[in-house]
C-alpha positions in Angstrom: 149.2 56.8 172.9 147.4 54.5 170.1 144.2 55.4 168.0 141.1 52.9 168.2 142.7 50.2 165.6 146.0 50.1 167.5 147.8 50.9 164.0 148.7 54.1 164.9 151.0 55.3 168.1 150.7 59.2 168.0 154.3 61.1 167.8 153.2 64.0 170.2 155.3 64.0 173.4 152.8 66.7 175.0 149.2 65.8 175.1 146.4 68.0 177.1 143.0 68.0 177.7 141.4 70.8 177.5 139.5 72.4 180.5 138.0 75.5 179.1 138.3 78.0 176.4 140.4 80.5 178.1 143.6 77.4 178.4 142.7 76.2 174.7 143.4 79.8 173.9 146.5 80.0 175.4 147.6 76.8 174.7 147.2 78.0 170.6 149.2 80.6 171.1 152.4 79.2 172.6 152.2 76.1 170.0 154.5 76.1 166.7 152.7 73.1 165.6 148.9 71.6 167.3 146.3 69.4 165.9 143.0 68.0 167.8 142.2 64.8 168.5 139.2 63.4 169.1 138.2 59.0 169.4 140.9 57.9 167.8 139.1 56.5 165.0 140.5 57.4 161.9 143.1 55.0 160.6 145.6 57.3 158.9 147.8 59.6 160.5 145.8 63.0 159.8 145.7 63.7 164.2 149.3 63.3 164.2 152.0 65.6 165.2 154.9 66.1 166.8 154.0 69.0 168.1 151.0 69.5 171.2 148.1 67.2 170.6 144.7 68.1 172.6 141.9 66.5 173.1 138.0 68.7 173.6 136.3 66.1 175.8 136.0 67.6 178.8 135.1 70.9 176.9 131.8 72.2 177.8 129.1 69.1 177.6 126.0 71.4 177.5 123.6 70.5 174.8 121.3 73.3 173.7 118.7 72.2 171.6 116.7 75.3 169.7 113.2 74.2 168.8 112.4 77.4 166.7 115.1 77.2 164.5 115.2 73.2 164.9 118.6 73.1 166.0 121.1 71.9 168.1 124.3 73.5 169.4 126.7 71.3 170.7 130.8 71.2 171.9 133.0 69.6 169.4 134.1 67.0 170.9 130.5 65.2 172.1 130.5 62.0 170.5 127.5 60.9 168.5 126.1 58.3 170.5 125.6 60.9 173.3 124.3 63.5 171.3 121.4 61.2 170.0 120.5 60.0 173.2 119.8 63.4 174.8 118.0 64.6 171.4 115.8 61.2 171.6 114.7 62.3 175.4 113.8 65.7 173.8 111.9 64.3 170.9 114.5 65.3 168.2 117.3 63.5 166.3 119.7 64.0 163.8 118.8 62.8 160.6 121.7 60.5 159.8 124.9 58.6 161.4 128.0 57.4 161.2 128.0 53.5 161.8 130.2 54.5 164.7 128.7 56.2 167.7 131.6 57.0 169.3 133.0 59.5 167.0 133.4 63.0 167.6 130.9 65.3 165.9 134.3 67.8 165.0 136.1 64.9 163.7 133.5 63.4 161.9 131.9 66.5 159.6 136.0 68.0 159.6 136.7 64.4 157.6 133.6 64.1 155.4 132.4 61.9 157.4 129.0 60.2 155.7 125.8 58.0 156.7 124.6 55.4 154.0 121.4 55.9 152.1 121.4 57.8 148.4 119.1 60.3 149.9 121.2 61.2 152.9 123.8 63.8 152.7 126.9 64.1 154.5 127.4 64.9 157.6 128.8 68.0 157.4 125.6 69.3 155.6 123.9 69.3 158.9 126.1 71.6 160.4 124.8 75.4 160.3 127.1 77.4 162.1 131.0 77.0 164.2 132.6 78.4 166.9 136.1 78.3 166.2 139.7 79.4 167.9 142.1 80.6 165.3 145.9 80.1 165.5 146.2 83.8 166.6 143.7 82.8 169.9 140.5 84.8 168.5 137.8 83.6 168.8 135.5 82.9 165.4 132.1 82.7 164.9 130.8 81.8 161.0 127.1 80.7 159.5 126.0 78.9 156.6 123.6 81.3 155.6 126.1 84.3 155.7 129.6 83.0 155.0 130.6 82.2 151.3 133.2 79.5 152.1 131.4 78.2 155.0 131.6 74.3 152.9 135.1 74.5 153.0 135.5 75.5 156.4 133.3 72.7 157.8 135.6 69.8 156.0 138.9 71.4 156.7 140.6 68.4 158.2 141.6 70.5 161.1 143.8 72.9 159.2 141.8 76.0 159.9 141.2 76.2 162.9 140.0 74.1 166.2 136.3 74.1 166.6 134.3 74.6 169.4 130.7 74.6 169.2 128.6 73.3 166.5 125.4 74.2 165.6 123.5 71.6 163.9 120.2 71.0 162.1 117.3 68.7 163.9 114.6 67.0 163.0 111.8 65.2 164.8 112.5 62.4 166.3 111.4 58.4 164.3 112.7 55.0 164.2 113.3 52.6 161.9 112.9 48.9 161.1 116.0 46.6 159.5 115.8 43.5 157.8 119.1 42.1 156.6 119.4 40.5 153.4 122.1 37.2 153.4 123.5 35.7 151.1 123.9 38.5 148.8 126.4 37.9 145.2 128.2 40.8 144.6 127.5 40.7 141.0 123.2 41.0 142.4 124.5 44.6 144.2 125.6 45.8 140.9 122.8 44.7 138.5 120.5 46.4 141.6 122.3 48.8 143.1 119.9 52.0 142.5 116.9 49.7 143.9 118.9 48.5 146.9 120.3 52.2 147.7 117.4 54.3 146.5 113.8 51.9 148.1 115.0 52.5 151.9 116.1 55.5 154.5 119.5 53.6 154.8 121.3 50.7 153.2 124.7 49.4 153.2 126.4 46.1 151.6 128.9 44.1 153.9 130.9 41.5 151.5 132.2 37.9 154.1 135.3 38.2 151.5 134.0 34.3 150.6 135.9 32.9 147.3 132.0 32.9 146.8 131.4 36.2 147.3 128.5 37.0 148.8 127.6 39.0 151.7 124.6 40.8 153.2 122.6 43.8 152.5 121.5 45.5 155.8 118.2 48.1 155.5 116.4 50.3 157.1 113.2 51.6 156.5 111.4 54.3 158.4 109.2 53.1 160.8 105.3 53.7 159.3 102.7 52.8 157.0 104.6 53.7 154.5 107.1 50.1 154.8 107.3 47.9 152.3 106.3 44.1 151.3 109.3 42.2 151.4 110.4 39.0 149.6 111.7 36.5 151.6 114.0 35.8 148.7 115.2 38.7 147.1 119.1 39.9 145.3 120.1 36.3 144.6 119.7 35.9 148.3 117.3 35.3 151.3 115.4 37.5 154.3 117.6 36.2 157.3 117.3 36.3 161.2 117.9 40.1 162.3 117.8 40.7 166.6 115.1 43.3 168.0 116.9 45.4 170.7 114.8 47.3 173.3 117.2 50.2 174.1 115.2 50.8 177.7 116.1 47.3 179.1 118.9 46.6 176.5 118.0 43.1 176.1 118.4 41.5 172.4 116.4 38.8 171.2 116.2 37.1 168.2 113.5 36.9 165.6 113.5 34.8 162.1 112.8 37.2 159.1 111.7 39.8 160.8 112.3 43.6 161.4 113.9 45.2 163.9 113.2 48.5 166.1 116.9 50.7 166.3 
């Protein structure tokens, strides 16, 4: 068995995937060495072992969204992508991403997984309380707002213990526009990087490795009134063609300098 990028063939000789708590449980107990994996994505070796390897997807897919608290609790191994889509048909979403959907929520906050955007935290900050199965078989419960070294807990890499259920914070659901920037010298990124980071929700660079060096600045702005005239000409480089994708139909069309609806 290979992760995602093919650049890793797991060592395990016994891989199982996990039914219910009860065989997880059990499963712990009789293992000298166990680690979790989830997509695959990670390009190092830190889901590797030579001991049993599990996987959580078909562990409890119940989403339970909490609109008091503004939560969400979740199993461990729901990917992103489906986690978002049943919080947009509720009206709620998380308040950042991965650039991957496909991720495990587990494996991404247990890595340090991050969005892009100055003023977005980590993933794991969204993450306010864990179900957990120790090495013993018990079965853990901890909060944020009543466990010291929760932090270190929630980016533990998988050494602690596997998780369960995750209990993560909501917020009401938006959308935001992009405009991609093209064109872009990397020598522009660095005398602007606090303006290009800091002015929208989201923004990431992507360099074309060009012996000119230049690349494009993808952001997104929150879609309201509070979005911003932009230069058609801005960073050394120039507002190019973006697509506008209608997630109900999923048709993509194309649109010169314009935004886009995600």
């Amino acid at each position: 068995m290979q992760n995602w990028a093919k650049n890793i063939t797991f060592s395990s000789q016994n891989f199982v995937e996990i039914e219910n708590i009860t065989q997880l449980q059990k499963i712990i107990e009789s293992s000298n060495k166990l680690k979790v994996v989830g997509t695959g994505h990670s390009f190092s070796e830190i889901a590797d072992t030579t001991g049993t390897l599990v996987s959580l997807k078909n562990l409890d897919s119940e989403i339970e969204i909490d609109e008091i608290s503004q939560t969400v609790k979740v199993a461990a191994g729901t990917s992103y992508a489906n986690l978002a889509k049943y919080l947009e048909k509720n009206g709620w979403a998380v308040s950042n991403l991965a650039s991957l959907g496909e991720i495990t929520i587990a494996g991404a906050i247990m890595t340090g997984t991050h969005g892009s955007g100055s003023k977005n935290k980590v993933l794991s900050d969204s993450v306010v309380a864990i179900e957990m199965i120790l090495a013993s078989g018990d079965k853990l419960v901890i909060d944020r707002k009543d466990f010291a070294q929760f932090p270190g807990f929630v980016v533990s890499f998988g050494a602690l213990a596997v998780f369960t259920k995750l209990t993560l914070k909501i917020v009401k659901s938006f959308s935001v526009k992009q405009v991609v920037y093209e064109n872009i010298p990397i020598q522009s990124i660095l005398e602007n990087f606090n303006e290009i980071f800091d002015t929208p929700y989201s923004a990431s660079y992507f360099s074309n490795w060009s012996p000119k060096n230049t690349g494009q600045i993808w952001m997104k702005f929150l879609d309201n009134n509070k979005f911003p005239e932009l230069k058609s000409n801005a960073y050394g480089g120039n507002l190019e063609m973006t697509y506008y994708r209608d997630w109900e139909t999923d048709r993509k069309s194309t649109r010169l300098n314009s935004s886009h609806r995600l």
